[in-house]
N, C-alpha and C positions, 0 to 999 in steps of 0.2 A: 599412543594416540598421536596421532599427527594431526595437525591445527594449521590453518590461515595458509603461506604461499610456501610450496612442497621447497624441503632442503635434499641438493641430492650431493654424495660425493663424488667428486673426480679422481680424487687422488689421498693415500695407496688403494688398491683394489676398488676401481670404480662401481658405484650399486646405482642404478637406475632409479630403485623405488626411491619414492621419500624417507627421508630419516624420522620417524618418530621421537618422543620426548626423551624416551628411555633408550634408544641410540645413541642420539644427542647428550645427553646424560653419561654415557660408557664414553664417548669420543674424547668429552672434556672434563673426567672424572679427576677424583680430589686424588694430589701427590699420596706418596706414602713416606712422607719428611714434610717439615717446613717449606714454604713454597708461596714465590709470590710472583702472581700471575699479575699483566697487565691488560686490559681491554679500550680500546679505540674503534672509533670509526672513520673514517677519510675518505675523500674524492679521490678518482685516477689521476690526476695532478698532485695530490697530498696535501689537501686542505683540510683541517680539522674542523670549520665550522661554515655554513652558509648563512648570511644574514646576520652571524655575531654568533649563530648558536650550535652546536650538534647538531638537533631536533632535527635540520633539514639534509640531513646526512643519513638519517636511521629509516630502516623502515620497518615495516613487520616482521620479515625472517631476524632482522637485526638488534629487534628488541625482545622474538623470542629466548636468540642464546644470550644476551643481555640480562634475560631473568634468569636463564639456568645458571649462569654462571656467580650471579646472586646467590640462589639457593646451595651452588654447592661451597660457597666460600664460610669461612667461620668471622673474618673480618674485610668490612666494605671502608678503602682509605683511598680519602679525598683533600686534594688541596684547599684551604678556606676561598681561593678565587672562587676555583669551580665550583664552588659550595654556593657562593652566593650570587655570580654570574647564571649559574644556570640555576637557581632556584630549589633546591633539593629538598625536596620533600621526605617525609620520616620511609626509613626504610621498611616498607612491609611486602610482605609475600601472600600470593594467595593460598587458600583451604590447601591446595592440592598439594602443592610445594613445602607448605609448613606440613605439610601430612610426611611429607617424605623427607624430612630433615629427621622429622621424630624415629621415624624406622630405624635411621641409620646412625639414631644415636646423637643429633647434634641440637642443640641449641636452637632454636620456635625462630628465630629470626639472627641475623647476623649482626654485629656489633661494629656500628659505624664509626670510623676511626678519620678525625680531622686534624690534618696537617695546617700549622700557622705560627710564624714567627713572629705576628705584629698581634695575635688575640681581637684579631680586628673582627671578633664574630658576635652575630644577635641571638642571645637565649631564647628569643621568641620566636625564632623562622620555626616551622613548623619540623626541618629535620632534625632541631634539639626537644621544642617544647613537645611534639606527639612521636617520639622514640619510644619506641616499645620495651627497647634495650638500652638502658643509660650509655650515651656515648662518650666514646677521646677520644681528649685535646692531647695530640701531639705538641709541642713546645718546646720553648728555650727560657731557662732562670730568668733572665733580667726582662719576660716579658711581662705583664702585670694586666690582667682579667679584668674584663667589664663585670658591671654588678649584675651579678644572677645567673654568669656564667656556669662557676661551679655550684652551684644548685641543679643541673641541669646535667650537664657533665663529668666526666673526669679528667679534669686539666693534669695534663703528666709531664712536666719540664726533663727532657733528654737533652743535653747541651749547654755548655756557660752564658753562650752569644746568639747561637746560633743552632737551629734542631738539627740533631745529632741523627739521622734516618739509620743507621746500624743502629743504634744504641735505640731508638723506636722500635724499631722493628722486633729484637732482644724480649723487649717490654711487653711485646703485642706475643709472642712465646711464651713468654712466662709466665703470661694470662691466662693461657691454653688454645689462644687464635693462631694457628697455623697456618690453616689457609688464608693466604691473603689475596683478597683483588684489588686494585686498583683503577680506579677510573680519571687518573687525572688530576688536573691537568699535564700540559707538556712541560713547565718548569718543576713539576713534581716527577716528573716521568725521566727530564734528562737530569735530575738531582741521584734518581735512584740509578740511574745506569753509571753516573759520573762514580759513585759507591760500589757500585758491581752485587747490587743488590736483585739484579733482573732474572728471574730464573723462566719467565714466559713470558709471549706476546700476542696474545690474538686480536687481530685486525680485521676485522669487514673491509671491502672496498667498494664504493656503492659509485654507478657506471653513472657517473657523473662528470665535467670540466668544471669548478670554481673558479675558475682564472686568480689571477695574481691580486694578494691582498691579506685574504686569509690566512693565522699561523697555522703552523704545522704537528704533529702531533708531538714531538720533541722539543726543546726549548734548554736555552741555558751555556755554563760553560763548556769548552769542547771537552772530551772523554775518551778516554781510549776506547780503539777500534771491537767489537767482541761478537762472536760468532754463533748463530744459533743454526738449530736444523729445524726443518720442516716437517711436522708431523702430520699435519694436514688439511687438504684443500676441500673446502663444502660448495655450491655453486647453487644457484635460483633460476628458474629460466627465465629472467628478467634480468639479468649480467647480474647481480650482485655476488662477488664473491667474501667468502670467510676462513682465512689466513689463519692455520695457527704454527708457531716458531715456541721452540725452547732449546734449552742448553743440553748436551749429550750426556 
């Protein structure tokens, strides 16, 4: 079924027609290993947010592989910023999507996973207190939880000082969450690259100029250089393109 503004590919083997859901689905299907995918949106300049936020970076084709990429992950990990800057609401899927996780064997909904070294989080925001799936708290020992957190939660301390993102990530395996997505932020993004923890990247570019001001979708200390390929280009006919890179 194809929905809202038609996705076509460009590249490999260009198809004219629109991509429907179950295309779409095949294109950016789940690894067959551990696998942790990263998703972003950006201006042609490479601005990660307009006005402070994403939201004016996305549009419809971008929020529908936004939802597939939802449905095909086992775990949604986010930095406590982006938690609380952009508002996040409890992670749910619709009828159709939870219909098709079930087929395929996985889990009614994905199991939100939040990065935080200060526990600087509210048990009340609605992506802990209406989670359909208890989520975790990625961590570090010496940090020390507000009340009602772990009520709410699973507060998981990976690290002495400081979270330990291999030793996270390990944990989110041994759970049985393999696939992983990632939404950010850019100090969560260039933490896990500076790890060498990046095994994908799919990027939208939405035919935009933000001009200077706005950060960018990476953040943090430098990292060595590391290489990915191209596997493929989706395109709108309204310029927005959709990028995806991973490791050979």
């Amino acid at each position: 079924m194809t929905v809202g503004i038609p996705i076509s590919r460009l590249w490999p083997d260009p198809v004219a027609e629109p991509l429907d859901d179950a295309a779409l689905t095949a294109l950016y299907r789940r690894a067959d290993r551990p696998h942790l995918r990263m998703n972003f949106v950006a201006s042609v300049d490479g601005a990660v947010t307009v006005d402070g936020y994403s939201a004016g970076l996305s549009g419809e084709p971008d929020k529908r592989v936004f939802g597939l990429l939802r449905m095909l992950c086992d775990a949604l990990v986010v930095a406590a910023g982006t938690l609380r800057h952009e508002d996040y609401r409890a992670v749910r899927l619709s009828p159709r999507r939870r219909a098709w996780r079930r087929e395929h064997g996985l889990a009614e909904y994905p199991t939100l996973v939040v990065v935080s070294g200060s526990l600087d989080l509210d048990p009340g925001q609605a992506a802990f207190a209406d989670a359909p799936v208890r989520p975790v708290v990625l961590t570090h020992a010496r940090a020390t939880a507000p009340p009602g957190l772990v009520d709410v939660a699973d507060v998981v301390p990976v690290g002495d000082d400081r979270v330990d993102l291999a030793a996270g990530l390990a944990e989110l395996h041994r759970r049985g969450l393999g696939q992983v997505l990632c939404e950010g932020g850019p100090h969560l993004f260039g933490a896990l690259t500076g790890s060498d923890l990046v095994d994908e990247v799919c990027l939208t570019v939405a035919p935009l100029l933000a001009g200077p001001g706005p950060g960018r979708i990476t953040a943090g200390e430098a990292a060595a250089v590391r290489h990915l390929s191209l596997r493929h280009v989706l395109a709108t006919a309204d310029g927005v393109l959709m990028l995806r890179y991973a490791r050979a």
